[in-house]
C-alpha positions, 0 to 999 in steps of 0.5 A, a space after each residue: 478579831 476573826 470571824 470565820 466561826 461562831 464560838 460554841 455557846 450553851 443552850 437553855 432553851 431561852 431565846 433571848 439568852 441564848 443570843 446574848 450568851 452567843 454575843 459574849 462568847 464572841 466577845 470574850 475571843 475579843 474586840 468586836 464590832 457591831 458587824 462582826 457580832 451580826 456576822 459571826 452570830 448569823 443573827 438579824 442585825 435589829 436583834 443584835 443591836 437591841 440585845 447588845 445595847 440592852 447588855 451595855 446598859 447592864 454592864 454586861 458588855 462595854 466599848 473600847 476606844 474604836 466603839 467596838 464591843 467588849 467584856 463589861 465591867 461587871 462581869 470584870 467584877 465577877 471574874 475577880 471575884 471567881 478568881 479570888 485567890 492567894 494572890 489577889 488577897 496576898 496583894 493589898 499590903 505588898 501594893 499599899 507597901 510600895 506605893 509608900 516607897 514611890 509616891 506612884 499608884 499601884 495595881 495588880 493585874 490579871 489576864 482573862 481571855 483578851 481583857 486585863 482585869 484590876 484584882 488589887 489596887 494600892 490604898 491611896 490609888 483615888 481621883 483622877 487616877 482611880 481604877 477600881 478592882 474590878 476594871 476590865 479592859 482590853 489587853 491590847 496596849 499598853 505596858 501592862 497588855 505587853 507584860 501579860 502577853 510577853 511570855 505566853 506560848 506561841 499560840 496564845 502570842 499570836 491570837 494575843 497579837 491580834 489587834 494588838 498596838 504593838 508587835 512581836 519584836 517589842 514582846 521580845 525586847 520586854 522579856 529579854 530586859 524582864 519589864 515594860 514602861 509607856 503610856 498606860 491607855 487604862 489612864 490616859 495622860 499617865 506613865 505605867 511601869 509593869 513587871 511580871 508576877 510568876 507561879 510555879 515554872 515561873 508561868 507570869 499568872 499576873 503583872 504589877 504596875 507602878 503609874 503615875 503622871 509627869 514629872 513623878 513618873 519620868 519617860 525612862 524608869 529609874 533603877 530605884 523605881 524599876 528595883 521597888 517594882 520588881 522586889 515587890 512582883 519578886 514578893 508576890 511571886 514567892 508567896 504563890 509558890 510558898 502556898 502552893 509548895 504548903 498545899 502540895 501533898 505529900 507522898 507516903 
C-alpha cells in the first residue's frame, strides 16, 4: 500500500480512539504492516503496536498471510449487516439451489475497500470448507479478488492492483471470457470458479463463486459447471434490477 499520506480520520476527542480509528482508516486503503502503520499514522511505534495487537485481540484488526494488518473479521460482520440488502437476502436459496446442481459450495461475495466480505453462504457450505457470512479477507488473490476488480474504473483498477498477485492482462483475460477459475487463497487446498453479479448499467456489485477440492472440482471448469454458475449470477443480477426498476418513482 502507499504511504505517502495519512487518511483523514474523525475526531472525538478521546486519545485512544482516536488512534485506533487512525490505525483503520490506514487499514481499510489496505494491507499494512506494523511500520507503515507507525509511519503513516506518525504515532510512537510502542503505541502503535499496543493499540494494534489490543484491536486484534478484539477483532476489530487481523493478519494477512505475509502478518501485515487488515480489516478484522467483526467488523466484516458489521459491514454485511450494514449492507444487508435485496441481494444479500435474495441469495440464500439461489446459492442452497446451485450447490444442489453441483455438489460444490457456494458463496456470495462483495467488495469493501481492499477486502472481499462473504454475504451468502449455501446451506451445506460446513467442515473443512466453512467460510462464514461475515469472513472479510483481503481482495488480493484469488478467482473472487479478480472478479471484484475486473471490471472496476481505471482508478480503482490501479489502486485495486496494488499488492495484488495478479496483473492487469489477467483482469483483461477475465472480463473478455465473463469468469475467473484458480486456487481460492480464502480455502487453501480448494479450486474456485467466480463469475460476476451486475446492477443496473451492469456495474459487477458482487461475485458468485462455486469452490471445491479435486477431482470434484476439475483444473478447468466444465461447460455444465460454468453454465449453473453464470444462470444462477444471471438470477441474482435480474432480481436487483427488478427491485430496483419496482422502487423506481414514476413520473407524473
Amino acid at each position: 500500500m502507499s504511504v505517502a499520506t495519512r487518511p483523514p480520520t474523525r475526531i472525538s476527542g478521546i486519545g485512544v480512539l482516536d488512534k485506533a480509528s487512525t490505525l483503520l482508516a490506514i487499514v481499510e486503503q489496505g494491507p499494512a504492516s506494523l511500520a507503515q502503520l507507525v509511519e503513516v499514522s506518525g504515532f510512537a511505534r510502542p503505541t502503535v503496536h499496543r493499540i494494534a495487537q489490543g484491536m486484534e485481540r478484539l477483532g476489530l484488526l487481523a493478519r494477512d498471510f505475509q502478518g501485515r494488518f487488515v480489516v478484522g473479521p467483526r467488523l466484516g460482520n458489521i459491514a454485511v449487516e450494514v449492507r444487508r440488502d435485496q441481494l444479500a437476502k435474495a441469495a440464500a436459496p439461489v446459492l442452497d439451489d446451485l450447490h444442489a446442481l453441483t455438489g460444490l459450495h457456494a458463496r456470495l461475495f462483495r467488495r469493501h475497500g481492499a477486502e472481499q466480505i462473504c454475504i451468502g453462504t449455501s446451506a451445506e457450505a460446513t467442515g473443512g470448507e466453512q467460510l462464514p457470512v461475515g469472513t472479510a479477507r483481503p481482495a488480493t488473490a484469488g478467482p473472487v479478488a479478480q472478479v471484484l476488480l475486473a471490471w472496476e474504473e481505471p482508478e480503482s483498477l490501479y489502486e485495486g492492483l496494488r499488492g495484488a498477485r495478479f496483473t492487469a492482462a489477467q483482469l483483461t483475460v477475465v472480463r473478455q471470457r465473463g469468469w475467473a477459475h484458480g486456487p481460492d487463497p480464502m480455502l487453501p487446498g480448494t479450486v474456485s470458479t467466480a463469475v460476476p453479479v451486475c446492477a443496473l448499467g451492469n456495474q459487477v456489485v458482487a461475485a458468485l463463486a462455486l469452490t471445491g477440492r479435486g477431482p470434484r472440482m476439475p483444473s478447468t471448469p466444465s461447460r455444465l459447471l460454468l453454465g449453473a454458475a453464470i444462470d444462477a449470477a444471471g438470477e441474482l443480477s435480474d432480481g436487483l434490477r427488478r427491485s430496483r426498476a419496482v422502487r423506481r418513482p414514476v413520473a407524473g
